[in-house]
PDB file of N, CA, C and O in Angstrom:
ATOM      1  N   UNK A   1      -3.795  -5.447  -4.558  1.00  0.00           N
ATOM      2  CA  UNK A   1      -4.125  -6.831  -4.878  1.00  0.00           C
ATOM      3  C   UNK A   1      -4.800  -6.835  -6.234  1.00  0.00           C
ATOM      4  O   UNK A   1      -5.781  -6.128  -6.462  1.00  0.00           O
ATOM      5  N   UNK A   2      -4.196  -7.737  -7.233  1.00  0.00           N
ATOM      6  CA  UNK A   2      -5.091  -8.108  -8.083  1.00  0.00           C
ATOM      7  C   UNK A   2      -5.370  -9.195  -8.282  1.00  0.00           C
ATOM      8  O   UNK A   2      -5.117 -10.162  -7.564  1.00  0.00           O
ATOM      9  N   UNK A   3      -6.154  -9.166  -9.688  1.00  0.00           N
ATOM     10  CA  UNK A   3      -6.946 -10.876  -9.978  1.00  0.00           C
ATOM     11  C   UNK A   3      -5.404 -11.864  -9.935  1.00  0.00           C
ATOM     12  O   UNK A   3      -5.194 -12.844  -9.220  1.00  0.00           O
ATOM     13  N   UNK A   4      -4.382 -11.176 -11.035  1.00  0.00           N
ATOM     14  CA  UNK A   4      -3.110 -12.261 -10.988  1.00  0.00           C
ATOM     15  C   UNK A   4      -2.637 -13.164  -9.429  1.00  0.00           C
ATOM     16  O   UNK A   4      -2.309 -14.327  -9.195  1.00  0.00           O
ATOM     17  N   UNK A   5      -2.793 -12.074  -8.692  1.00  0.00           N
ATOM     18  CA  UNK A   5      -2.477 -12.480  -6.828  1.00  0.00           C
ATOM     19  C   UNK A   5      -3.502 -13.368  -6.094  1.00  0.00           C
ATOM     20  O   UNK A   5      -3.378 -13.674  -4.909  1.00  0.00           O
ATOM     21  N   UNK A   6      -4.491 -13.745  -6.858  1.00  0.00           N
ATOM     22  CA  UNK A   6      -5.390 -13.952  -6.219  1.00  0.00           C
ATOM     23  C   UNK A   6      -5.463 -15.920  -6.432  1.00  0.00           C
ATOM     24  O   UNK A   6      -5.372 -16.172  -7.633  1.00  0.00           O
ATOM     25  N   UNK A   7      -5.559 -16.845  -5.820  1.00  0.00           N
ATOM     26  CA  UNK A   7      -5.741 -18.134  -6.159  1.00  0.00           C
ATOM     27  C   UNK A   7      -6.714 -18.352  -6.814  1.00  0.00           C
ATOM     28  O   UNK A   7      -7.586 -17.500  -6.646  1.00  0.00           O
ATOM     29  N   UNK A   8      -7.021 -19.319  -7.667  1.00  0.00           N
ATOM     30  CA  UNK A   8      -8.012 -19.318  -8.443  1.00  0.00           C
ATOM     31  C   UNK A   8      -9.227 -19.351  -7.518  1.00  0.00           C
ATOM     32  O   UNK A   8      -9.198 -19.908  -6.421  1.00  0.00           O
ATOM     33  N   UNK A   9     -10.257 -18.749  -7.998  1.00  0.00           N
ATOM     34  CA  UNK A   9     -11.123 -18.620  -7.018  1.00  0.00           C
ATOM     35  C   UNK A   9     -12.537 -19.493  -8.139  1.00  0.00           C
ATOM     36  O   UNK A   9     -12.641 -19.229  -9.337  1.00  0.00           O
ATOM     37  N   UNK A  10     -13.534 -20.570  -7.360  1.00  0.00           N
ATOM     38  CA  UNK A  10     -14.420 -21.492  -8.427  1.00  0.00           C
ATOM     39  C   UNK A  10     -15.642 -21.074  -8.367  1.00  0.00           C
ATOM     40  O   UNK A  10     -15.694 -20.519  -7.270  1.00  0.00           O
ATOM     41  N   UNK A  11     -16.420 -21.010  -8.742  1.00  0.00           N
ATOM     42  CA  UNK A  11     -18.116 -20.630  -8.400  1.00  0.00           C
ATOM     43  C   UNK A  11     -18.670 -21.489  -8.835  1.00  0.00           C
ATOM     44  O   UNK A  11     -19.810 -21.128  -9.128  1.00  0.00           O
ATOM     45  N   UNK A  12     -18.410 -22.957  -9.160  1.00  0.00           N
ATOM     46  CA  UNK A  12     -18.997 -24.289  -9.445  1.00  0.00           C
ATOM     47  C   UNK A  12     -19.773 -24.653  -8.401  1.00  0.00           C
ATOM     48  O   UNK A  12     -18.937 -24.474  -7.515  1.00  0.00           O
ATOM     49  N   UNK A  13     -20.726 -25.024  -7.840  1.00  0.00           N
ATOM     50  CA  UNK A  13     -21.227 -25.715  -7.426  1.00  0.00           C
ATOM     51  C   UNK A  13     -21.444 -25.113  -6.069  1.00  0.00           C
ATOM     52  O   UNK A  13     -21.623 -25.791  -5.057  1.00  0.00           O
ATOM     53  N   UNK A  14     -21.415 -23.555  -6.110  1.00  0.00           N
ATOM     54  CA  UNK A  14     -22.401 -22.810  -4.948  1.00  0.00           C
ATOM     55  C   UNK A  14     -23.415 -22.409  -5.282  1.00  0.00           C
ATOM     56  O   UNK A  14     -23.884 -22.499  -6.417  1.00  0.00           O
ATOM     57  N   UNK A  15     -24.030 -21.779  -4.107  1.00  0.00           N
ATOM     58  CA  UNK A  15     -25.598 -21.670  -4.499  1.00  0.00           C
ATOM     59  C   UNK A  15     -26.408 -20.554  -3.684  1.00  0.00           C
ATOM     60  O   UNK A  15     -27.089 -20.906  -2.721  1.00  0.00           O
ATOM     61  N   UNK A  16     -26.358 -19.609  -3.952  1.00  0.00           N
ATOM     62  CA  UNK A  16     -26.954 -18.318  -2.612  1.00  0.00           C
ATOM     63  C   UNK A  16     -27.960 -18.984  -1.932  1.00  0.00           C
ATOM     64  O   UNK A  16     -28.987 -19.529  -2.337  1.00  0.00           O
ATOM     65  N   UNK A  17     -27.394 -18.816  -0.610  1.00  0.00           N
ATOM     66  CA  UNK A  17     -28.607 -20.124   0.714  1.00  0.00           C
ATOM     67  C   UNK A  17     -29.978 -19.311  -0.020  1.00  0.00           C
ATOM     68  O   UNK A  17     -30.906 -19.996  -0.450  1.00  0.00           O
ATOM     69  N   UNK A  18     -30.020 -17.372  -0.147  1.00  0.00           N
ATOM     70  CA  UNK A  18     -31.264 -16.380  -0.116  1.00  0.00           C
ATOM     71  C   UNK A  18     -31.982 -16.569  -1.456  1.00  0.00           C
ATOM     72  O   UNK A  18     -33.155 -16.274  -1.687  1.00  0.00           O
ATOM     73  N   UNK A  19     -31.365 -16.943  -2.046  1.00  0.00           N
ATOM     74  CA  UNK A  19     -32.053 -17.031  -3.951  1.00  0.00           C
ATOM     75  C   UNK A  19     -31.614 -18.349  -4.056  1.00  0.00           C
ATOM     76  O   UNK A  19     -31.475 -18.186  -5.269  1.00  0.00           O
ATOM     77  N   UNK A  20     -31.267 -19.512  -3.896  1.00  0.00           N
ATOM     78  CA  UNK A  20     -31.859 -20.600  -4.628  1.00  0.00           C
ATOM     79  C   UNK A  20     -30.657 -20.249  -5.714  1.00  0.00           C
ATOM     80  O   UNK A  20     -30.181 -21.304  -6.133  1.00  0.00           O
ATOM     81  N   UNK A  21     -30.220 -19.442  -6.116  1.00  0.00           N
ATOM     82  CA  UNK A  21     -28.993 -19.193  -7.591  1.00  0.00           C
ATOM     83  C   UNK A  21     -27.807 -19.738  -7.663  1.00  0.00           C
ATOM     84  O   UNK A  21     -27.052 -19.536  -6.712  1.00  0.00           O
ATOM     85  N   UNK A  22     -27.441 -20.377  -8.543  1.00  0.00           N
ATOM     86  CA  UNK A  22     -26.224 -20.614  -8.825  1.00  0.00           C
ATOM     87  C   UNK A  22     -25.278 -19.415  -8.816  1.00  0.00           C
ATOM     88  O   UNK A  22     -25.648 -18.453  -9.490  1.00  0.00           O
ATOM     89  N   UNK A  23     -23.947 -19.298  -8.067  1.00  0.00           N
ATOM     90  CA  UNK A  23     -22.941 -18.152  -8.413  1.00  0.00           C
ATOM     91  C   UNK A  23     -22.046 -18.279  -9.508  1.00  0.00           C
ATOM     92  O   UNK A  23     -21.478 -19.227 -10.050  1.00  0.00           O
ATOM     93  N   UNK A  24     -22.094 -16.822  -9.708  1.00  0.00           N
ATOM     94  CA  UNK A  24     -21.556 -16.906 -11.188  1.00  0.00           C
ATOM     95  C   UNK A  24     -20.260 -15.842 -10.915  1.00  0.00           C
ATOM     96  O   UNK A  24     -20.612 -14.815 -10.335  1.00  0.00           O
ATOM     97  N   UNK A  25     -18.823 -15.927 -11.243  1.00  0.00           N
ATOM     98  CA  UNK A  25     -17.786 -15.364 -11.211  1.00  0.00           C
ATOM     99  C   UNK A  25     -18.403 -13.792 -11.563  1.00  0.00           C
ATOM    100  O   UNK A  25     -19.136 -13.799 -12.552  1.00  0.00           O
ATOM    101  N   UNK A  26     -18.215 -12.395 -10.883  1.00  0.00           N
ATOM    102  CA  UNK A  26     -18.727 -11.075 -11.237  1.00  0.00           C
ATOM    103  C   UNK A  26     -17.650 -10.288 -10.258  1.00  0.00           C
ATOM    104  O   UNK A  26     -17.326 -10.521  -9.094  1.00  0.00           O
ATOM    105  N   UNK A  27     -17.143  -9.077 -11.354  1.00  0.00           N
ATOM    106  CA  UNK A  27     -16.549  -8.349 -10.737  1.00  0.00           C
ATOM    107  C   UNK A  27     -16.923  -7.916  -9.008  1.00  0.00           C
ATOM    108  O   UNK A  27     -17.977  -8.320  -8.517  1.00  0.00           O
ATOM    109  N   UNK A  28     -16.214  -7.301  -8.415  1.00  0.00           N
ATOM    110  CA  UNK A  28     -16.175  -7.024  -6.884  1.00  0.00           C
ATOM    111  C   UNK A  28     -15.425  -6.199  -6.116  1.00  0.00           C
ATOM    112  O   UNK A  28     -14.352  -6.691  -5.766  1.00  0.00           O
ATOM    113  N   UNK A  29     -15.636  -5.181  -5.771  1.00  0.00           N
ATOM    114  CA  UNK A  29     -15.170  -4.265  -4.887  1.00  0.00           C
ATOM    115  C   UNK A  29     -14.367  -4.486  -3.153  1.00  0.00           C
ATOM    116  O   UNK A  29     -15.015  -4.443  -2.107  1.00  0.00           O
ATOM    117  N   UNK A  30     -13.648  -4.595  -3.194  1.00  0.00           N
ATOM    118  CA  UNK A  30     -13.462  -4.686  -1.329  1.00  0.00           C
ATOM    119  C   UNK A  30     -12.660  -3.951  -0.965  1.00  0.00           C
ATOM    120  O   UNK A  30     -11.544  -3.912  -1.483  1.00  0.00           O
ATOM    121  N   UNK A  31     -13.014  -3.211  -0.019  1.00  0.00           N
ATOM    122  CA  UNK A  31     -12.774  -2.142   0.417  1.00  0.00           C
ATOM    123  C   UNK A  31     -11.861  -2.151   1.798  1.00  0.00           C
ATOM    124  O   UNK A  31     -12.568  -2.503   2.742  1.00  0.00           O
ATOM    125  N   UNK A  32     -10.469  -1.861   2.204  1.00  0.00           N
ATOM    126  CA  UNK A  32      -9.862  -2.268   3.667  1.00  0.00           C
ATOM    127  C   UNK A  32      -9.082  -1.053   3.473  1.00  0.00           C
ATOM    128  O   UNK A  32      -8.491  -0.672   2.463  1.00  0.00           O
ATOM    129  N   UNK A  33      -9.209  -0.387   4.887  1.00  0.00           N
ATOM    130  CA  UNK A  33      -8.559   0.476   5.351  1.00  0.00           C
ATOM    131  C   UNK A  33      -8.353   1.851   4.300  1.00  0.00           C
ATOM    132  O   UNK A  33      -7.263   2.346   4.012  1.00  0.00           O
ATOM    133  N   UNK A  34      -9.576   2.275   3.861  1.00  0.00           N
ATOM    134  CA  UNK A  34      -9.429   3.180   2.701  1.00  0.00           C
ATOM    135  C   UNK A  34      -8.892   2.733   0.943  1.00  0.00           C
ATOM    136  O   UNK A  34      -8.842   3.313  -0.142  1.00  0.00           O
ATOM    137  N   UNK A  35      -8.592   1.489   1.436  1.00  0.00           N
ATOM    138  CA  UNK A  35      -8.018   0.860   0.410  1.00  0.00           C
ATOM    139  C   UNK A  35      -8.998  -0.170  -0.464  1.00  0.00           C
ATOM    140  O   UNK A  35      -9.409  -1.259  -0.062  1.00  0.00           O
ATOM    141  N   UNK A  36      -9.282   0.470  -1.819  1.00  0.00           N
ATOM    142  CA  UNK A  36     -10.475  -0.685  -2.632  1.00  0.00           C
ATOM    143  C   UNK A  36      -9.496  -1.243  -3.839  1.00  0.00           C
ATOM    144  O   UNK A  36      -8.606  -0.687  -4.481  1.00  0.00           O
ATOM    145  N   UNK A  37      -9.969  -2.408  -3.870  1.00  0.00           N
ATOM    146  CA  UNK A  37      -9.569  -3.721  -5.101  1.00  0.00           C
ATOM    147  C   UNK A  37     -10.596  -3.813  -5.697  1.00  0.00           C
ATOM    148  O   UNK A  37     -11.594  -3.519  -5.040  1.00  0.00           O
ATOM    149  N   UNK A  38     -10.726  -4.073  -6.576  1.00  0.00           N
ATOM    150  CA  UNK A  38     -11.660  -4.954  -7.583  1.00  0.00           C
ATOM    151  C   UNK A  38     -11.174  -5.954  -8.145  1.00  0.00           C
ATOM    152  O   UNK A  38     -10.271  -5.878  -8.978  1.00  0.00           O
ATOM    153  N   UNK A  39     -11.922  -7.442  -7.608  1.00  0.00           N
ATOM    154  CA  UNK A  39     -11.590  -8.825  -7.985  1.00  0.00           C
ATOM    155  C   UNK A  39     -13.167  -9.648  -8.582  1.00  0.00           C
ATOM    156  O   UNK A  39     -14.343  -9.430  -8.293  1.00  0.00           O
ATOM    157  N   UNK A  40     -12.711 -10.344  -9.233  1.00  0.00           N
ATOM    158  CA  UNK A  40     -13.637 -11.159  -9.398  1.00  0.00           C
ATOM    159  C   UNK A  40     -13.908 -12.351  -8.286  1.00  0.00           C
ATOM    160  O   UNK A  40     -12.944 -13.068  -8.018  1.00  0.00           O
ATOM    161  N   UNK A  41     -15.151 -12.598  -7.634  1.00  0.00           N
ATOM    162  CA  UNK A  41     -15.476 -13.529  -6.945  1.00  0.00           C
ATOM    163  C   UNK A  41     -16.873 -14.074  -7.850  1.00  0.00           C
ATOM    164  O   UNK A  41     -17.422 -13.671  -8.876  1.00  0.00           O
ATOM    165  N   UNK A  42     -17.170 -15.426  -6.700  1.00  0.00           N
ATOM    166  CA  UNK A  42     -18.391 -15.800  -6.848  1.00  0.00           C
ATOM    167  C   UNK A  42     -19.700 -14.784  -6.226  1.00  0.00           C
ATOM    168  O   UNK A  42     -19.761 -14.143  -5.177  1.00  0.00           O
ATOM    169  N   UNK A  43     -20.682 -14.942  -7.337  1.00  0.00           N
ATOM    170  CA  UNK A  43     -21.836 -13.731  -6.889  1.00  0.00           C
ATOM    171  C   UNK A  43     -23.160 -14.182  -7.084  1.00  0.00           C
ATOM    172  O   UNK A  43     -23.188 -15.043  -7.963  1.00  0.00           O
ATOM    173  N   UNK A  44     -24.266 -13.931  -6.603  1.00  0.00           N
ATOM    174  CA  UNK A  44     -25.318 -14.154  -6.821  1.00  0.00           C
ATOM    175  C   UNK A  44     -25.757 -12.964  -7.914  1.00  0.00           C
ATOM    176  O   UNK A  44     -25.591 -11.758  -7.729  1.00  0.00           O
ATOM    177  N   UNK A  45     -26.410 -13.642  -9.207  1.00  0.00           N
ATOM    178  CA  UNK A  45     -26.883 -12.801  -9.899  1.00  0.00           C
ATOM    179  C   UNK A  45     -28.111 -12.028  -9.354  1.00  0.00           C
ATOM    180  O   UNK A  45     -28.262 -10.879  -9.771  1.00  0.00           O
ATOM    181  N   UNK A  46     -28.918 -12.478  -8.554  1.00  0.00           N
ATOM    182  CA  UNK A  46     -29.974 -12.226  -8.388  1.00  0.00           C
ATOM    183  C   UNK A  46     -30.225 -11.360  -7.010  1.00  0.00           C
ATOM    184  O   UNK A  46     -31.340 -10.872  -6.826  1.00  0.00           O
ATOM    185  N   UNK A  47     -29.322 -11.201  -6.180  1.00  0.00           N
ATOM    186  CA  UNK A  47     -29.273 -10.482  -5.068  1.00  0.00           C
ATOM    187  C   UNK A  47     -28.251  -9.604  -5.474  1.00  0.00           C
ATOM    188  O   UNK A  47     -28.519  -8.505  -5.959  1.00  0.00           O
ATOM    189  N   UNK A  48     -26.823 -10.101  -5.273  1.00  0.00           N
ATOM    190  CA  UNK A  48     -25.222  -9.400  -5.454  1.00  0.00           C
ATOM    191  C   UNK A  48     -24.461 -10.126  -4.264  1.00  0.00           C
ATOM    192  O   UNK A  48     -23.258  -9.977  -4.050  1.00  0.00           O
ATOM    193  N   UNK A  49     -25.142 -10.770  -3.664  1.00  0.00           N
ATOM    194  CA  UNK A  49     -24.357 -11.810  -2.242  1.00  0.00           C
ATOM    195  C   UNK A  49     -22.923 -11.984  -3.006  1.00  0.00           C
ATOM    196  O   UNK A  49     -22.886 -12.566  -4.091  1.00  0.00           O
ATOM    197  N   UNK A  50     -22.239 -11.677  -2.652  1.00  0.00           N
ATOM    198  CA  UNK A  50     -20.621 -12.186  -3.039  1.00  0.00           C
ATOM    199  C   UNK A  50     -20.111 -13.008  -2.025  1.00  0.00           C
ATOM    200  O   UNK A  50     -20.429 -12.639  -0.895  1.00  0.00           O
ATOM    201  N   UNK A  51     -19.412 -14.014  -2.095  1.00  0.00           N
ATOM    202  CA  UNK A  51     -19.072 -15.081  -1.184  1.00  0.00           C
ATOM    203  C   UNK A  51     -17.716 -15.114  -1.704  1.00  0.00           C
ATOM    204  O   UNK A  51     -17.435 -15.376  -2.874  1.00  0.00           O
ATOM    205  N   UNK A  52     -16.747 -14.789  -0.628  1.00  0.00           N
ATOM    206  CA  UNK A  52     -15.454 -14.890  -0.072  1.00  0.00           C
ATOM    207  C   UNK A  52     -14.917 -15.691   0.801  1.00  0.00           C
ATOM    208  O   UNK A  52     -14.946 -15.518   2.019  1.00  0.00           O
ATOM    209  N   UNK A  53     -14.136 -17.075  -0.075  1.00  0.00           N
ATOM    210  CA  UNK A  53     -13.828 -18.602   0.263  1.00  0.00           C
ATOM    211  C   UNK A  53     -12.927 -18.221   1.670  1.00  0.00           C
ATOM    212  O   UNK A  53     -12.136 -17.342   2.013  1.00  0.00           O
ATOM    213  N   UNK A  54     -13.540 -19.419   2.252  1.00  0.00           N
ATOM    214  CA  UNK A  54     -12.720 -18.930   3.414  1.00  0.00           C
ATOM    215  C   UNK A  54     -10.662 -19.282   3.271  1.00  0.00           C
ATOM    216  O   UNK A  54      -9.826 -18.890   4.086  1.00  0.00           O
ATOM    217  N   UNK A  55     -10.416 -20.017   2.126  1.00  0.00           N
ATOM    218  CA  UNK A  55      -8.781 -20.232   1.777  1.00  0.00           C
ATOM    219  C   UNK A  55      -8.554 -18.659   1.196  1.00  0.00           C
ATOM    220  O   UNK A  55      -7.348 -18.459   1.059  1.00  0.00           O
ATOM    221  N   UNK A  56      -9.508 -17.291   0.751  1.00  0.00           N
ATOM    222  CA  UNK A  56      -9.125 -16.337   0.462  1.00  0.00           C
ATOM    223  C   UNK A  56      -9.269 -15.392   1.406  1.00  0.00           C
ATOM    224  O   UNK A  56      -8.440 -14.482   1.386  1.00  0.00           O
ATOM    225  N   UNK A  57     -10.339 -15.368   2.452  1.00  0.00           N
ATOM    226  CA  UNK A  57     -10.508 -15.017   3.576  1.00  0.00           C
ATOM    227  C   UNK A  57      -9.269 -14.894   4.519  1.00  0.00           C
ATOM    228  O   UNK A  57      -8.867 -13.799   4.910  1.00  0.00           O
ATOM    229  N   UNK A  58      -8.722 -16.007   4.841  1.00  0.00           N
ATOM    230  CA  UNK A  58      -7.501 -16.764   5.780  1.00  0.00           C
ATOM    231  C   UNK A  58      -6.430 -16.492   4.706  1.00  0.00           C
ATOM    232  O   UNK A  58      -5.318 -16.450   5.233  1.00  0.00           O
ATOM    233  N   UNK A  59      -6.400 -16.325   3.590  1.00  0.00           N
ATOM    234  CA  UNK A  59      -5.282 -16.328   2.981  1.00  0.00           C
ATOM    235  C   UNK A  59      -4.916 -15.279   2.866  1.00  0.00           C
ATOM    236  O   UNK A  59      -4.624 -14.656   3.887  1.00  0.00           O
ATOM    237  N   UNK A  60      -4.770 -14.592   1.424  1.00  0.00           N
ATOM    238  CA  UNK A  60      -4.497 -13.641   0.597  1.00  0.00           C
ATOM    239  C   UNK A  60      -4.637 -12.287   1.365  1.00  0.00           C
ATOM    240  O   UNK A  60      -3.821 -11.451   1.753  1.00  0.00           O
ATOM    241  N   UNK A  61      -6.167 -12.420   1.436  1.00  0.00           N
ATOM    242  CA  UNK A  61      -6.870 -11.210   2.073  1.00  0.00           C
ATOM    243  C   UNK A  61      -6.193 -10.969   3.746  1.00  0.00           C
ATOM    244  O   UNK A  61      -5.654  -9.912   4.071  1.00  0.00           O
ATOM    245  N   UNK A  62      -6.323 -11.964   4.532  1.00  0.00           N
ATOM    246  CA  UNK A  62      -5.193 -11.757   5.765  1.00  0.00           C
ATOM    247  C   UNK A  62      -3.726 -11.023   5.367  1.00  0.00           C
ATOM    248  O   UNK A  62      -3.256  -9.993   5.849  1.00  0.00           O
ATOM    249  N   UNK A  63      -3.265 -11.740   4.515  1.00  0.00           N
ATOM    250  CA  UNK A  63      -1.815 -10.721   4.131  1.00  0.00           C
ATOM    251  C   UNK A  63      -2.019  -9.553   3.501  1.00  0.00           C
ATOM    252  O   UNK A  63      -1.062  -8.788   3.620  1.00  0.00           O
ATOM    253  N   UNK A  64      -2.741  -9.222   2.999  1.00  0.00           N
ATOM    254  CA  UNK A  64      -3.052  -8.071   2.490  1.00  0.00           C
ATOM    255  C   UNK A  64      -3.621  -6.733   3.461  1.00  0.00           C
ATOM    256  O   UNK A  64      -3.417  -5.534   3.267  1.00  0.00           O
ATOM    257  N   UNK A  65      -4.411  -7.400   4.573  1.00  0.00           N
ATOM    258  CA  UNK A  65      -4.703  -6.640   5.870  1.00  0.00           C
ATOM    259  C   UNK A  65      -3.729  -5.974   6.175  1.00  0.00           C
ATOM    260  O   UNK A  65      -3.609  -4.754   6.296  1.00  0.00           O
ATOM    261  N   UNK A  66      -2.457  -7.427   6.404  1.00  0.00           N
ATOM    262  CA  UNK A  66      -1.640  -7.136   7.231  1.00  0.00           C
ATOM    263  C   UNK A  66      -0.571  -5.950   7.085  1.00  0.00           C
ATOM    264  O   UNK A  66      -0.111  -5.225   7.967  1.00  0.00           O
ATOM    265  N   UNK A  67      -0.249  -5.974   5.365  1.00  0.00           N
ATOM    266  CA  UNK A  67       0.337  -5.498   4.897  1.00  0.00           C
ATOM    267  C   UNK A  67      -0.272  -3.877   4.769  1.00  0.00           C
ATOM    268  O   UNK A  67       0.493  -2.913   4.734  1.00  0.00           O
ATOM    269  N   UNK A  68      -1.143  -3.802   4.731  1.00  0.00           N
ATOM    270  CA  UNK A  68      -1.873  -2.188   4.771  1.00  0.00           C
ATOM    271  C   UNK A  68      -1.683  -1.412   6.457  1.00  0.00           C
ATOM    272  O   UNK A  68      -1.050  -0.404   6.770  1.00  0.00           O
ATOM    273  N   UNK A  69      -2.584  -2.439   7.384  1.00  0.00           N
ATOM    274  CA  UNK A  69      -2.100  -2.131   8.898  1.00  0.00           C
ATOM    275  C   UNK A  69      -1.121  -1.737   9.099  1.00  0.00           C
ATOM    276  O   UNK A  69      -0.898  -0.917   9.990  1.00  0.00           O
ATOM    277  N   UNK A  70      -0.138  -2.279   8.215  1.00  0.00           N
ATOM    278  CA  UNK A  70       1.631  -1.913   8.697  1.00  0.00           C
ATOM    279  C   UNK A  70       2.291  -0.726   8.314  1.00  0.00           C
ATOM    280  O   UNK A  70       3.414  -0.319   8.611  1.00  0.00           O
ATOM    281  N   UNK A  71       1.267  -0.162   7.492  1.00  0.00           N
ATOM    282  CA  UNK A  71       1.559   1.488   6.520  1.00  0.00           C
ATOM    283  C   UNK A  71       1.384   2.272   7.352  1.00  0.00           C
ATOM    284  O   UNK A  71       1.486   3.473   7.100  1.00  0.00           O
TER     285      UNK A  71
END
């Protein structure tokens, strides 16, 4: 998976519930089934909380499960 595969993903107008921070788009690691990506998501500067929309959650990232499980 890369950033191209990925729907645009916004960090407008979230806010880490733990810091009070606005998220700011920051590289990101995710890691499935031995398998790591690095994407940009929304992040808290001030912790590293990364928040994964649930349309990328249910989306992308589901097919991408699926598609590894099946190896």
């Amino acid at each position: 998976m890369s950033q191209a595969d990925l729907p645009e993903i916004r960090a407008e107008g979230w806010r880490c519930q733990k810091c009070d921070e606005e998220l700011r788009p920051a590289p990101a690691d995710i890691t499935y089934m031995s398998s790591s990506f690095r994407v940009e998501l929304p992040t808290c500067p001030v912790c590293g909380l990364v928040f994964i929309p649930p349309e990328l959650a249910d989306g992308k990232m589901l097919e991408v499960e699926r598609l590894l499980e099946d190896k």
